[in-house]
Structure formats: structure tokens, C-alpha cells
N, C-alpha and C positions, 0 to 999 in steps of 0.2 A: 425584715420586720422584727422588731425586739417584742417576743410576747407578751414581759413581764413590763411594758411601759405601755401595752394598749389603753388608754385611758381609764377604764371604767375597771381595770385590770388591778387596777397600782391601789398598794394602802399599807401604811405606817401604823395600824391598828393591831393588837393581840386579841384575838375575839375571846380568850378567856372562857371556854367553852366550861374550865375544869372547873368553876363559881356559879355558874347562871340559877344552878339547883339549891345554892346556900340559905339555909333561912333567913330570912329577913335583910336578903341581898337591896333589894329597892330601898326597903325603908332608909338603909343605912347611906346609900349612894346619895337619895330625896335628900337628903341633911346632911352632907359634906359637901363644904362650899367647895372645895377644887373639885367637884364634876363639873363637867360640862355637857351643856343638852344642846342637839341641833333639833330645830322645829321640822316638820314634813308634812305635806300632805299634798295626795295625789299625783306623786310622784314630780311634786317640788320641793323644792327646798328656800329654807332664809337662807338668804347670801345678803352680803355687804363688800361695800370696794377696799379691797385691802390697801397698806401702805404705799405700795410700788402701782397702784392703782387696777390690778387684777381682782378677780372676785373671791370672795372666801368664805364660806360658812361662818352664820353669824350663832356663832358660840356664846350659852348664857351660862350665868348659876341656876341650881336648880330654881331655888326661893326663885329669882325672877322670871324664869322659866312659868312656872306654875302662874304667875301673876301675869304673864302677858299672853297664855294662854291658858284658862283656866278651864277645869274640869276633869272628870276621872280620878281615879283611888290612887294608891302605890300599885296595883298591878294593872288595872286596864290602861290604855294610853301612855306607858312608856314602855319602852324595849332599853336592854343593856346591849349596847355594841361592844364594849371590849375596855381596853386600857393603852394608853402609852405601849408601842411595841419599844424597849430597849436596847433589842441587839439585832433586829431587824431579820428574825429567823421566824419562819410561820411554826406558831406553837409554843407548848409548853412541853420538856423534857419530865417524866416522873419524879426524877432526882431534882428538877429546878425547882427556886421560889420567884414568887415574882418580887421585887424590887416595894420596898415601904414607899410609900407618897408617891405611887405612880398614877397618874388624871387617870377619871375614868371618864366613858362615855356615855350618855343616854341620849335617846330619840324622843323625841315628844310626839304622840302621832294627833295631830289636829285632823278631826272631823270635819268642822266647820271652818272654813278659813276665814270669814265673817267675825267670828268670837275671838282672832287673835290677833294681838296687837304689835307690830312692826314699828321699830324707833324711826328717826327720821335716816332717809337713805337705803334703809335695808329692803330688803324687796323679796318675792315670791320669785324663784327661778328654776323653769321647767331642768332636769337635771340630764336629759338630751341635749341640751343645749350647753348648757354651764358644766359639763363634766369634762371635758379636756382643759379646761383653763383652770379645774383647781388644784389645788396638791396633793399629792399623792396621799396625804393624809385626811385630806377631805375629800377629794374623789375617794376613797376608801367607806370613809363614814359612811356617805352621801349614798351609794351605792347599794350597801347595807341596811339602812334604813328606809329606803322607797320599796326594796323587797320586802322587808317585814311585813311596813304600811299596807302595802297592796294585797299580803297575805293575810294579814288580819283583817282587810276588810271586807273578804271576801268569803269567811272562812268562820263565822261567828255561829253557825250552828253544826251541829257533829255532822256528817257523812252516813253514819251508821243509821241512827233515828231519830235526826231531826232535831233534837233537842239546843237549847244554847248551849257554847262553850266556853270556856275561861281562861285568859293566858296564865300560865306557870312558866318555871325556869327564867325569869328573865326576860319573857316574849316570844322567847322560842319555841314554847311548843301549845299546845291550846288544849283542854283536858274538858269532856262533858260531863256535864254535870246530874246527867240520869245515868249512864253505862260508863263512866268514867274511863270510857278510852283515851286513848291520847292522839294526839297527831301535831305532826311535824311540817313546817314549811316545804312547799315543791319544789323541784328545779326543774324546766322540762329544755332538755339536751334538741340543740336545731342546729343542723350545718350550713356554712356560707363558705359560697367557692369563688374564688376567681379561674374563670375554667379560658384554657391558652391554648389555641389553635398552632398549626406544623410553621406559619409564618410567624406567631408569636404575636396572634392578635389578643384581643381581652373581651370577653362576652359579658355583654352588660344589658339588664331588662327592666321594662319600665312595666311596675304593679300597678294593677287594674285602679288602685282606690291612693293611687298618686297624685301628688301636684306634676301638671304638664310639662315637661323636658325632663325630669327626675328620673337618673339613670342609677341603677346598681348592680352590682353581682348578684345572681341566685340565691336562694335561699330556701330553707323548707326544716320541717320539724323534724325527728327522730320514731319513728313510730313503734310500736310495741313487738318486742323478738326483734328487731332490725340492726343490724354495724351501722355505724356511722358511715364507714366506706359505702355499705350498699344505699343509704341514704343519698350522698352524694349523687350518686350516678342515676339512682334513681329520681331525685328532684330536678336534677338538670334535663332528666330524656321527657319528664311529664311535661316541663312547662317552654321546652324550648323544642324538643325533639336531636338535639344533640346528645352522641353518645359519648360518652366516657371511659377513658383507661385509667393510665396511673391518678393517684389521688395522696396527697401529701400533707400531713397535718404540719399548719406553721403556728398556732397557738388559738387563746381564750381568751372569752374578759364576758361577763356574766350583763347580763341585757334584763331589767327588770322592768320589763314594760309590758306583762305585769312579773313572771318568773321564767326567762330562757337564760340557758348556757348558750351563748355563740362559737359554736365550735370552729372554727378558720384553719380554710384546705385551699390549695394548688391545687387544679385539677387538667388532666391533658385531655384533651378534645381526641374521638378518633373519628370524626366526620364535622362537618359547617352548614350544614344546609339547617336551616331553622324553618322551624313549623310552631308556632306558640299557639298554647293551648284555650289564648281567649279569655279566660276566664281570672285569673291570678297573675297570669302575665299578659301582656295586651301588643308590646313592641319589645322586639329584641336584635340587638347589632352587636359587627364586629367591630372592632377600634385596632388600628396602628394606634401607638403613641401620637404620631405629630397630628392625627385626626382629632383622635380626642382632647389635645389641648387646644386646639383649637375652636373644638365644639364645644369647650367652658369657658374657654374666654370671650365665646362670643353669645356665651348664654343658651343655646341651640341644649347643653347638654347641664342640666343641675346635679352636681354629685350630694352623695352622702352627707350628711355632717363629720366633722374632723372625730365626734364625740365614738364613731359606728367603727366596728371593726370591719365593716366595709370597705372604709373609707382609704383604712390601714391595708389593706389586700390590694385595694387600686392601685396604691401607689407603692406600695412595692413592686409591683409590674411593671410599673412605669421609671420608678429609679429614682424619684425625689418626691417630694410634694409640689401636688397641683396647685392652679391659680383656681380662685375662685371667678367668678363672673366679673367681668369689668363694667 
């Protein structure tokens, strides 16, 4: 499994963290025609059919931007993504500059999907679905802006007391407006194991609040003072009652539905007998390879989406990509 191509993984973006704070960073990006703004909301995105006929982020000017989605100031409802990465190195060096007339990028974050206006063709696309088909530079965008979105929307009054808050920086950080604290977007860290039994089977469980046949590896959140390792073994023994030994990290790619890190692990079984706990997991089996494709070609077994680093962990197990249902 290549970490750095998991779908939701991959981006041709410079987030430009070392500007977000510059005065009157908005206003200036709002009025320079080479930006470009992707619309979002609710963890969709505009997309349109590209030339080769794949999907791709429907990229505006600001000015038109603003006019087929109208409302909000220079700071509330947009966020800065970044810029044109040029040398495809994450970050900025102290000694670097960045490059004169490099595009930049901005989010439009739509409230109401109702008040915004789509040309002909272009369309509203859940980005679970649409994130393995785009490029590496709009899978990037795309990714980054449905976290913001979902963090701003949820996040509009302080933590401390209550009050509203206000984006600064760019969108990235939200400051209240009675105690002037600040606060910063979440990540919250969850491991996903493909966990491989002494014959070299694959344990895969079906979640309580699934569609029926929908099979996938474990999963579970990170919880506070915890390793990641002890997470593992410990999410696999709660919901399945399978124990765990070794555990091997094979990569990342960030799950913004609404803020998880998906952290992706190999994990070795030291016992098979499964007892699932009912309640978050409902069914759980072993698979041989030639079971399992079998049981999705014939529909018995619905995997992942291609978009889930799930999907990525199956099938490195398995040694190519699966078929989908016939």
C-alpha cells in the first residue's frame, strides 16, 4: 500500500500556513482574479466533468464565486487553502520565498445549498464518493475544505462561555468575541486494522447502523492517555473479542466526516474465535482470499468505498484490487 497515494491522502496544495495571519490576507485574494474558490457544503463539493471525462472540482473567480453564491463578509464564509505547491515538498523552508503569481486557493463555505447557483452540468458531490476519482490536487483541496466547513459549523460559539466566535487567520482559527480566546480546528486520531489470522485470513465486521452485506475492517477512535498500539488491540478485543499481538503501522489519509485521522495498521490475531459485542459491531468473519471474492462478486459481501483507507488495507491483503458486485 503506497501511503502517500491513499486517496483523501494526496494534495498538490502549499497550505501556506506562514500568510494566513497577514492583514488583509482575504480582502486581497477576494480581488485577484487568478484565485480560485471551490464551493462546499456539508461535506460536498462542486464538481464538473472534466475533459477526459472524470470529475473535477468546479474552480471559480472570486467575483463569480461571490455571485453564484452570495453572502458573508471577507472573513466569515471563506477559508484560505493554500497556493500552487511548486516543488512538491510539504512546507515552507525559513530561507524560502514563495514564487510571484502562484494561484491561490479559497473555500467558499455555503450554508444554504438552496441560495447557490450551479452552471449547467456542475453538480453537488458527496466527497466520500468523489475523492478517489480526483487529482491529487483537488482530492487535496477538497479534503481540506469539508474539514474546515464541518469545523466551522459546528464551532460558532466559544467552548469557554458561550459566547459567538469569529474566524481569523484565514479560517483557521475562530477567536471569541467576549474572552478573546482563540481556538484551533480538531483532529481526533482513530485506528483501522486489517487484523490476519496464523492461516492468513482477514477479519472483517459488519457496523450496527450499516447497509446490509457491508463488510469492513475494525475500527475505533483513540481515546485520551492511550497508544495508538493499545488502541488497536484494544478496539479489536471489545468488538470482536479477538486478541491481538503484533500491530504495524502501514499509513494515513485524514477522514473528515466530520474530523478523524485514520490511522492504518496490520494487525496479527493471537486467537479466532469471535464474540461481537452487539452493539457497534452486529457480524463478524474470517475470509480466505478466494471466499471473499467471491462473496463480492456475488454481492453476499458489499466492501468499503475505493475513497476509505479501508478499502486500501483490504486489498493489500489480498494482493490487487477487488471487483465490485456484478
Amino acid at each position: 500500500m503506497n501511503a502517500a497515494e491513499l486517496p483523501l491522502a494526496r494534495t498538490r496544495t502549499d497550505r501556506a500556513a506562514d500568510v494566513r495571519s497577514r492583514p488583509g490576507l482575504m480582502s486581497s485574494l477576494l480581488t485577484n482574479p487568478t484565485t480560485r474558490v471551490l464551493l462546499v457544503h456539508s461535506g460536498s463539493v462542486a464538481t464538473r466533468v472534466g475533459p477526459r471525462g472524470r470529475p473535477e472540482l468546479m474552480l471559480l473567480g472570486p467575483g463569480e464565486a461571490a455571485v453564484l453564491a452570495p453572502g458573508g463578509g471577507y472573513s466569515e464564509g471563506w477559508v484560505f487553502l493554500g497556493y500552487d505547491d511548486v516543488d512538491g515538498l510539504p512546507g515552507l523552508a525559513p530561507h524560502e520565498s514563495r514564487p510571484e503569481g502562484a494561484v491561490a486557493y479559497l473555500a467558499r463555505l455555503v450554508s444554504d445549498r438552496a441560495t447557490a447557483v450551479l452552471l449547467g452540468g456542475d453538480r453537488w458531490t458527496p466527497l466520500r464518493d468523489v475523492g478517489v476519482d480526483l487529482s491529487a490536487r483537488d482530492a487535496g483541496l477538497a479534503t481540506t475544505a469539508v474539514a474546515l466547513e464541518g469545523w466551522h459549523a459546528l464551532h460558532r460559539n466559544c467552548p469557554r462561555c458561550g459566547a459567538p466566535t469569529r474566524p481569523e487567520s484565514g479560517g483557521w482559527t475562530r477567536r471569541c468575541v467576549e474572552d478573546g480566546s482563540e481556538h484551533y480546528p480538531r483532529t481526533d486520531p482513530a485506528v483501522i486494522m486489517a487484523v490476519v489470522d496464523d492461516a492468513d485470513r482477514l477479519l472483517l465486521g459488519h457496523g450496527a447502523l450499516w447497509p446490509e452485506n457491508r463488510f469492513s475492517t475494525l475500527a475505533g477512535f483513540v481515546e485520551p492517555g492511550e497508544s495508538i498500539e493499545h488502541a488497536v488491540r484494544r478496539e479489536v478485543r471489545e468488538e470482536t473479542g479477538v486478541v491481538v499481538g503484533d500491530v504495524e503501522y502501514r499509513g494515513s489519509q485524514p477522514w473528515p466526516f466530520p474530523a478523524s485521522l485514520m490511522l492504518g495498521f496490520r494487525a496479527t490475531a493471537l486467537s479466532t474465535d469471535i464474540t461481537v459485542d452487539g452493539e457497534e459491531v452486529t457480524e463478524a468473519r474470517w475470509f480466505a482470499r478466494l471466499e471473499l471474492r467471491a462473496a463480492v462478486r456475488s454481492g453476499s459481501v458489499q466492501l468499503p468505498s475505493r475513497t476509505s483507507i479501508a478499502r486500501a488495507l483490504i486489498e493489500e491483503w489480498y494482493g490487487s484490487e477487488l471487483p465490485d458486485a456484478l
